[in-house]
C-alpha positions in Angstrom: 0.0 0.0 0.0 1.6 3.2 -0.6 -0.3 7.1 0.3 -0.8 8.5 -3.5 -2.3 12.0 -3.3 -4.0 13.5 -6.5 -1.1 15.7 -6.8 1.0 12.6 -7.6 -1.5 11.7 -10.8 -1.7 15.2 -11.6 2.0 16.7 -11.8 3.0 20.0 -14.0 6.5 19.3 -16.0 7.8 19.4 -19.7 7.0 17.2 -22.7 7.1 15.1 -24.5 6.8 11.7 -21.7 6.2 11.6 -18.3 8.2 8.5 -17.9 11.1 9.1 -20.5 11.2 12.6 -19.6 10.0 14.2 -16.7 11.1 10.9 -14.6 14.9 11.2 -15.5 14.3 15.1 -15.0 13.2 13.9 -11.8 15.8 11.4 -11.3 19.2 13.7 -11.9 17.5 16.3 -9.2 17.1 13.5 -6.6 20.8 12.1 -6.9 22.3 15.4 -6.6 20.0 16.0 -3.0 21.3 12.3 -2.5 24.7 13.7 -3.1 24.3 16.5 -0.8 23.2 14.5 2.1 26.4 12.3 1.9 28.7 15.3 1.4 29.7 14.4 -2.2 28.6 17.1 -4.0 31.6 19.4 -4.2 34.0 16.1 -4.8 32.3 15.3 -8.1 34.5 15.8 -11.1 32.8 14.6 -13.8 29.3 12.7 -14.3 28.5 10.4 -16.8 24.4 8.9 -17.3 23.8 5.1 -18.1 20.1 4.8 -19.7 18.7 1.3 -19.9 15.6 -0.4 -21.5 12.4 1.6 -22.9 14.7 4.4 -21.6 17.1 4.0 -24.5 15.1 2.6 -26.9 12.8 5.2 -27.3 14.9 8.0 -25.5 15.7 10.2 -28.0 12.7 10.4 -29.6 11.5 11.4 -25.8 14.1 14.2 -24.8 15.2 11.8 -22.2 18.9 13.3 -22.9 17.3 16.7 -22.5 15.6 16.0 -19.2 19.3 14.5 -17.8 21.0 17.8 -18.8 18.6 20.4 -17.7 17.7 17.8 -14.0 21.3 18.0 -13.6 21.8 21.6 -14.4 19.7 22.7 -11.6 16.5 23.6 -13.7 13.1 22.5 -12.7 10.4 21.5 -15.0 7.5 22.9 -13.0 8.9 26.6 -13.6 11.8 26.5 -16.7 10.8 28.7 -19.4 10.0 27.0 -22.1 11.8 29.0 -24.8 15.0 28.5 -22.4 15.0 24.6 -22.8 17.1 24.5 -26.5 19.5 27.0 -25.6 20.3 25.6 -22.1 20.7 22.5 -23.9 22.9 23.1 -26.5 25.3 25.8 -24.7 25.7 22.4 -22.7 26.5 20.3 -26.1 28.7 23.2 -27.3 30.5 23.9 -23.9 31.0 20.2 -22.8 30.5 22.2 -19.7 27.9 20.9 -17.3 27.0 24.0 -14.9 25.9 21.4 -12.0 22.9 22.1 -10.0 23.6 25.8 -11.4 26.4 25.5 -8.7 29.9 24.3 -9.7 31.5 23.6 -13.6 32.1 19.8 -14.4 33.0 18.3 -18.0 30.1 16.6 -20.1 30.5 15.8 -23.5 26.7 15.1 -24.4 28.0 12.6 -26.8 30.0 10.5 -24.5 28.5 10.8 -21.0 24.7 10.0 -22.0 25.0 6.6 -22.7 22.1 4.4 -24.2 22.6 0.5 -23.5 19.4 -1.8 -25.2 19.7 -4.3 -21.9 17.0 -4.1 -19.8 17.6 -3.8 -15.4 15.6 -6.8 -14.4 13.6 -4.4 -11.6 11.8 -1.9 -14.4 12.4 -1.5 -18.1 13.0 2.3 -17.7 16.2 2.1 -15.6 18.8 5.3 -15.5 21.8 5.1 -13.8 24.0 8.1 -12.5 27.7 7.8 -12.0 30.6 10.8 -10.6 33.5 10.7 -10.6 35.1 11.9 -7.4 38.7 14.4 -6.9 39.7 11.4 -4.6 39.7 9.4 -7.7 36.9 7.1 -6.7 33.3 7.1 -8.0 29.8 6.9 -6.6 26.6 6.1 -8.8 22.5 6.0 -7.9 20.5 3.3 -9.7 16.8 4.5 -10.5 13.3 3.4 -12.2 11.3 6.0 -14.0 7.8 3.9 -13.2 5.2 5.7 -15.4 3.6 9.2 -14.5 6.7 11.1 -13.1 7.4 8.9 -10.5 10.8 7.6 -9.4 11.8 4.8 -7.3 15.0 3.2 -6.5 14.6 -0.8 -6.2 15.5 -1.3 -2.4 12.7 1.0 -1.4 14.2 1.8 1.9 11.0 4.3 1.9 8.6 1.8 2.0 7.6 1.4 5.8 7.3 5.7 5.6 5.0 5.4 2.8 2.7 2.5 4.7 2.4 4.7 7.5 1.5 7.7 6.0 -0.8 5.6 4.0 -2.8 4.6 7.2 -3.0 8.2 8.6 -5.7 8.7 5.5 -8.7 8.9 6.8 -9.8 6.7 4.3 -6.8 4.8 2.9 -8.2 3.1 -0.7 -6.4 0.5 -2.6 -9.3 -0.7 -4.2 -12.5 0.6 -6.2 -14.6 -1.7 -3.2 -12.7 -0.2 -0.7 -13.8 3.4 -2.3 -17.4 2.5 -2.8 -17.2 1.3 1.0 -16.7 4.5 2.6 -18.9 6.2 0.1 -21.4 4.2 1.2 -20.5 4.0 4.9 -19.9 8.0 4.8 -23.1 8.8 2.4 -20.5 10.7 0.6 -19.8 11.4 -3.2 -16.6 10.0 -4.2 -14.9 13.6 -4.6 -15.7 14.1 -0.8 -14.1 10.5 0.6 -10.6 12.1 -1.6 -11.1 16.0 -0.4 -11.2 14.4 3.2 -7.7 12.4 2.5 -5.7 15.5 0.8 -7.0 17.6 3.9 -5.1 14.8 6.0 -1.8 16.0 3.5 -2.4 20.1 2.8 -4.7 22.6 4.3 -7.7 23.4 1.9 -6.2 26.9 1.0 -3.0 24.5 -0.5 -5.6 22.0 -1.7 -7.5 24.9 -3.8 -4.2 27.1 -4.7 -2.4 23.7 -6.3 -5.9 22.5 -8.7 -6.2 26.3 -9.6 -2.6 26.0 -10.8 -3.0 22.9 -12.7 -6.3 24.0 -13.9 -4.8 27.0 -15.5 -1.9 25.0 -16.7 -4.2 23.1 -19.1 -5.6 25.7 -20.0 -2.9 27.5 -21.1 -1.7 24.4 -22.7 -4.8 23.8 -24.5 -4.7 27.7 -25.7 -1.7 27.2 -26.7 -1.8 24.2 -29.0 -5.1 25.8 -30.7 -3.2 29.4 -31.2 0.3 27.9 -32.8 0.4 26.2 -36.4 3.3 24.5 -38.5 5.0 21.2 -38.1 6.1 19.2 -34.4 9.9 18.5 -34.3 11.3 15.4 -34.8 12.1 14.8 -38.3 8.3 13.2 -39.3 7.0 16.2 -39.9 3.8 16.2 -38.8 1.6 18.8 -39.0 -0.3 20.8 -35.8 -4.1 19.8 -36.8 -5.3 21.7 -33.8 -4.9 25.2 -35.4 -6.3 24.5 -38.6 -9.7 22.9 -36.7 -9.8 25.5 -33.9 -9.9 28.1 -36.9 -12.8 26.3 -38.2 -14.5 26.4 -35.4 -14.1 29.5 -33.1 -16.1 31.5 -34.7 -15.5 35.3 -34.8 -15.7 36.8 -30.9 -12.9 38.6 -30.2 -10.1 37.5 -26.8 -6.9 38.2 -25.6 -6.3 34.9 -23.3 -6.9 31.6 -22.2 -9.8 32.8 -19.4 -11.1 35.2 -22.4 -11.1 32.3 -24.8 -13.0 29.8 -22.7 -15.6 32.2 -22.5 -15.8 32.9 -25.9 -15.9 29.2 -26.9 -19.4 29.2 -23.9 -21.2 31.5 -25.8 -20.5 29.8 -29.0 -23.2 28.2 -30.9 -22.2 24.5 -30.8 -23.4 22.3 -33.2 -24.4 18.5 -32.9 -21.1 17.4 -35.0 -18.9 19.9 -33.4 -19.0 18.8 -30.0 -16.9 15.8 -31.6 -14.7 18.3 -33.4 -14.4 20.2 -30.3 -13.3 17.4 -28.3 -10.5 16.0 -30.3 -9.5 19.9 -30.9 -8.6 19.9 -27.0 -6.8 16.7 -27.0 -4.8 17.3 -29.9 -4.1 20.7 -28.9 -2.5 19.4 -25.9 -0.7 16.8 -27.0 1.2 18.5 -29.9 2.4 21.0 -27.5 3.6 18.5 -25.2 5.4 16.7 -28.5 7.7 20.1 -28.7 8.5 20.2 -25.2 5.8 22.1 -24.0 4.5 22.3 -20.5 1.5 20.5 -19.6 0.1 18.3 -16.3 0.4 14.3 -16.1 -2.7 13.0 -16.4 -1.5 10.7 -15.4 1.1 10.6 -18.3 2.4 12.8 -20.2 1.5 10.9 -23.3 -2.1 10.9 -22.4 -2.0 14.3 -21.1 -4.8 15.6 -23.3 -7.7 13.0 -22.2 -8.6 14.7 -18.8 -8.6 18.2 -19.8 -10.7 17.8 -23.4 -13.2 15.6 -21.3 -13.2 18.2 -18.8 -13.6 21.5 -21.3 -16.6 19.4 -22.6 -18.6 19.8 -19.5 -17.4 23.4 -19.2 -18.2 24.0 -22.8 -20.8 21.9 -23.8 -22.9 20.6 -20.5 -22.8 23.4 -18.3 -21.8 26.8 -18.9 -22.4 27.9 -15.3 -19.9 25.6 -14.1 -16.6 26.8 -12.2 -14.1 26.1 -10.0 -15.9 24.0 -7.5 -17.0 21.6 -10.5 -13.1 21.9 -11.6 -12.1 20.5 -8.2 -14.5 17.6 -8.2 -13.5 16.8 -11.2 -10.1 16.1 -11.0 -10.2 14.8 -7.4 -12.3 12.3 -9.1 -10.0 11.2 -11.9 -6.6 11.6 -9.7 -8.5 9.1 -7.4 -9.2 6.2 -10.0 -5.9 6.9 -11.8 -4.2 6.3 -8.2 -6.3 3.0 -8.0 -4.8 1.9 -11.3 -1.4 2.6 -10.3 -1.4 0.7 -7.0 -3.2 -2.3 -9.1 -1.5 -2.5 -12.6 0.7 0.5 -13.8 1.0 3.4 -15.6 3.8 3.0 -17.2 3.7 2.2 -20.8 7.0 0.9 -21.3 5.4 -2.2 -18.6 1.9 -2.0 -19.6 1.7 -0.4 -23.5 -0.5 2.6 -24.0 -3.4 0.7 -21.9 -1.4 1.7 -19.5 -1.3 5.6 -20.1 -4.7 6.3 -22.6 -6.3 3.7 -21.1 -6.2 4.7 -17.8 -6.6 8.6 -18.3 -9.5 7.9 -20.2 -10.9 5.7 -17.4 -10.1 9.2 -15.1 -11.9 11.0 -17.0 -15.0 8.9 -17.5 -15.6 8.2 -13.5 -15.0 12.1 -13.3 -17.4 13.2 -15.9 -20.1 11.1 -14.2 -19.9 12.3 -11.3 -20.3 15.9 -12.6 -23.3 14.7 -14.3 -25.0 13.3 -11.1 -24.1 10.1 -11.0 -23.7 7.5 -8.3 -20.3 6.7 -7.2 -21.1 3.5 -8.2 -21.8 4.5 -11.8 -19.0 6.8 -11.4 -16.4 3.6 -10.9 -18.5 1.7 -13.7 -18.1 4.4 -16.1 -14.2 3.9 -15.4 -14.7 0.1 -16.1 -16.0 0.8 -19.2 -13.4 3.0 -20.5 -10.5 0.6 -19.6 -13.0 -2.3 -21.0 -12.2 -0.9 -24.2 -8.8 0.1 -24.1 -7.2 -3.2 -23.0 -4.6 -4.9 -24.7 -3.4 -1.2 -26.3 -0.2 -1.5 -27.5 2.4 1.3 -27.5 4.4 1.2 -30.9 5.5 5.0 -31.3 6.6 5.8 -35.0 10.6 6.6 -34.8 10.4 6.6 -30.6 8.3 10.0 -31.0 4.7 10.9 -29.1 3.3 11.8 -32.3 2.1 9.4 -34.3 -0.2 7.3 -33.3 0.0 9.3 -29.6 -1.4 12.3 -30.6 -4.6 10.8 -32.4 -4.9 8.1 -29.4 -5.6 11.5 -26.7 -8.8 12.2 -28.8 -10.3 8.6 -29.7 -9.3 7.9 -25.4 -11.5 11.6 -24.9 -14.1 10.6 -26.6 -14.4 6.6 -25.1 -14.5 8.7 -21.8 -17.7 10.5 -22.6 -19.4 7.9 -24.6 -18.2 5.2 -21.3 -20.0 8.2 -18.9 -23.5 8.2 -20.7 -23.8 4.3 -20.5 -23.0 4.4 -16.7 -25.5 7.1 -16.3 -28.3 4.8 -18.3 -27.3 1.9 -16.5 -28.0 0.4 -13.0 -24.5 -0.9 -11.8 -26.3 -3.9 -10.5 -26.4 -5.3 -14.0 -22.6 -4.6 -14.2 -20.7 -8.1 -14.7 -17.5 -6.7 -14.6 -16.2 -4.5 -11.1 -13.6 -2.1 -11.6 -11.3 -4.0 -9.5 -11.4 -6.8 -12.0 -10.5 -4.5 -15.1 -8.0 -3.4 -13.0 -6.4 -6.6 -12.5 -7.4 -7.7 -16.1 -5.1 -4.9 -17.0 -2.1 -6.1 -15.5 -2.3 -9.3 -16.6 -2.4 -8.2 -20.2 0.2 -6.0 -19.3 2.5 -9.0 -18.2 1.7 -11.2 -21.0 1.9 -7.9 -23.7 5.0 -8.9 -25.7 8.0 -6.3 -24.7 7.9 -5.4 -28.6 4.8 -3.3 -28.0 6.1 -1.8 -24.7 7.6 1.9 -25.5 10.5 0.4 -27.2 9.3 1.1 -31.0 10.2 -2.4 -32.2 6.8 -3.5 -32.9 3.8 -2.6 -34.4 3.4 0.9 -36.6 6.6 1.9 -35.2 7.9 -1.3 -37.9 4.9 -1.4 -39.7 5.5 2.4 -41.0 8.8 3.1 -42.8 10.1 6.4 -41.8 11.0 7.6 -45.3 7.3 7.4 -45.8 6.4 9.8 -43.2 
């Protein structure tokens, strides 16, 4: 059992992966605290990064070389400008200068101290491991697991009693969907109230409100941003932004100067029965091509399935309720950070152990239990509404074309936004009575797929379209 707060599903970094990405970025900062503590820091001559598995495969393709230099530069994800990330990068390639934690010089020849080996660590198949060199002429290194979503372990887990005990100071410590529906139940409590009453046990409800107003207004901002910016994603298959060219086409003519002004403008917009679809997949694409160039957006609870959640969520603003606001906002994603925090602790979230079951899969199950809730119902539709969604996800493979989150990632955000609405409306006609399959079950359904999924089809871009496509097609 381990204490997962919906901060943990719901984390604000840098594209384009969550695991490949913001985990290493993640990673470097820890060993250098880890450094710190044991009085290394200022012995370290030189520093060299060993990337394993999924990690190297597709790690390129994922800025996971990025991430290392700007973690062990000193930047953070949460608040690096985004037009500073190239030029940090390649003064760094240039230099062979690493300016370490921003605090000391060290050589780093990009080329040479970023290793990629294809071998796999037997603990995780995203393993990373940071060596130094020391003045006294020894060396010190840190093994770590980037496990899906931002998160980073290291495999002895020496944290492991801390995190069971914090675990039981919830006051409603949930490692199942049963467990949930329990105190909902026991409580006469929707399911956003059972999760409000365990963050309040973490943060004071000032933090609780300050932190989802942040991350609200980061996907915003993220999905203004991808509607608002046209041309071609990086990466060499020049794809083409799509979300421009269909927000165009759909806007209409009202005038705005931000993202609050926008979303206000897109209310009072006449929507059509064939644009709500259109909308939709505008959001989700939006986000997801600007977190394929390295733009900032919030895990939910990947990065590679960041645009499920907020599309899903702009639909009830936009389409279902146009009085809605931030109370609505809340609920919502304490909903979805909930049931994404049940997949986690049951199955994974990490596509390079699960494929992309693991990452659309379960963001779209988020964002179905959330919707329902928001649209009255039970928390026992709400949970059946995320069966539903993973139902139909199962057995998604993650093949990425040239180790990039373009193509099919991009595309995978809308059809995972949509499931999530169409999964919501069932629950809401149906009486969970008649269910024959319980969350839980899809839950553990899902992880064994994910264990019998050939490792092909894992974030490694040896199978599937990532074969099946020739680049010099694209």
């Amino acid at each position: 059992m381990e204490c997962v707060s919906i901060f943990d599903m719901l984390k604000i970094g840098i594209g384009p992966s969550s695991s490949h990405t913001l985990g290493p970025w993640r990673a470097a900062e820890r060993w250098i605290t880890e450094l710190k503590s044991s009085k290394l820091f200022h012995e370290v001559e030189k520093v060299q990064v060993h990337m394993y598995g999924s990690l190297s495969l597709t790690g390129k393709g994922h800025a996971t070389d990025y991430a290392v230099m700007l973690g062990l530069s000193g930047a953070d994800p949460e608040y690096i400008p985004v037009d500073d990330i190239h030029g940090i990068v390649q003064k760094i390639k240039d230099s062979k200068v690493l300016h370490f934690n921003n605090e000391k010089t060290v050589a780093f020849d990009a080329e040479v101290d970023i290793r990629f080996h294809r071998d796999f660590l037997p603990f995780h198949a995203n393993g990373m491991t940071f060596e130094a060199m020391l003045k006294s002429g020894g060396k010190t290194s840190e093994t770590y697991y980037s496990i899906g979503g931002g998160f980073v372990v290291v495999e002895a887990m020496e944290n492991s009693k801390h995190k069971f005990e914090d675990f039981q100071t919830f006051p409603y410590p949930i490692e199942l969907g049963d467990e949930l529906l329990d105190y909902c139940k026991k409580e006469n409590k929707s399911i956003s109230e059972i999760v409000i009453e365990n963050e309040r046990s973490l943060r004071t409800t000032i933090k609780i409100n300050e932190e989802i107003h942040r991350i609200w207004n980061t996907m915003l901002e993220c999905m203004y941003t991808g509607c608002h910016t046209e041309g071609s994603l990086p990466g060499g298959l020049n794809v083409r932004r799509r979300a421009f060219d269909m927000h165009q086409g759909l806007k209409g003519d009202l005038p705005y100067s931000n993202p609050k002004e926008w979303l206000q403008t897109i209310r009072r917009t006449e929507v059509k029965f064939r644009q709500i679809l259109k909308w939709v997949s505008c959001f989700a694409l939006a986000v997801n091509e600007v977190n394929a160039s390295l733009g900032r957006v919030v895990t939910a609870p990947t990065n590679g399935s960041a645009g499920v959640i907020p599309s899903v969520l702009m639909y009830y603003l936009v389409i279902e309720d146009h009085k809605a606001g931030f109370e609505q906002i809340k609920k919502f994603l304490l909903v979805a950070g909930e049931i994404g925090s049940i997949f986690k602790k049951g199955a994974t979230i990490s596509a390079a152990m699960g494929g992309c079951q693991a990452e659309i899969g379960v963001s779209s199950a988020m964002a179905a239990g959330a919707l329902t809730e928001l649209l009255g119902g039970t928390p026992e539709q709400v949970l059946m509404a995320a069966e539903i969604a993973m139902e139909h996800h199962l057995g998604l493979t993650c093949d990425p074309i040239g180790g990039l989150v373009q193509v099919p990632c991009i595309e995978r955000n809308s059809m995972g936004a949509i499931k999530a609405i169409n999964a919501a409306e069932l629950a809401l006609g149906s009486d969970p009575e008649d269910a024959k399959v319980p969350l839980d079950k899809v839950v553990q359904t899902m992880w064994e797929t994910a264990k019998d999924m050939n490792s092909k089809y894992k974030e490694t871009s040896e199978g599937g379209l990532a074969v099946g496509v020739y680049l010099s097609d694209c």
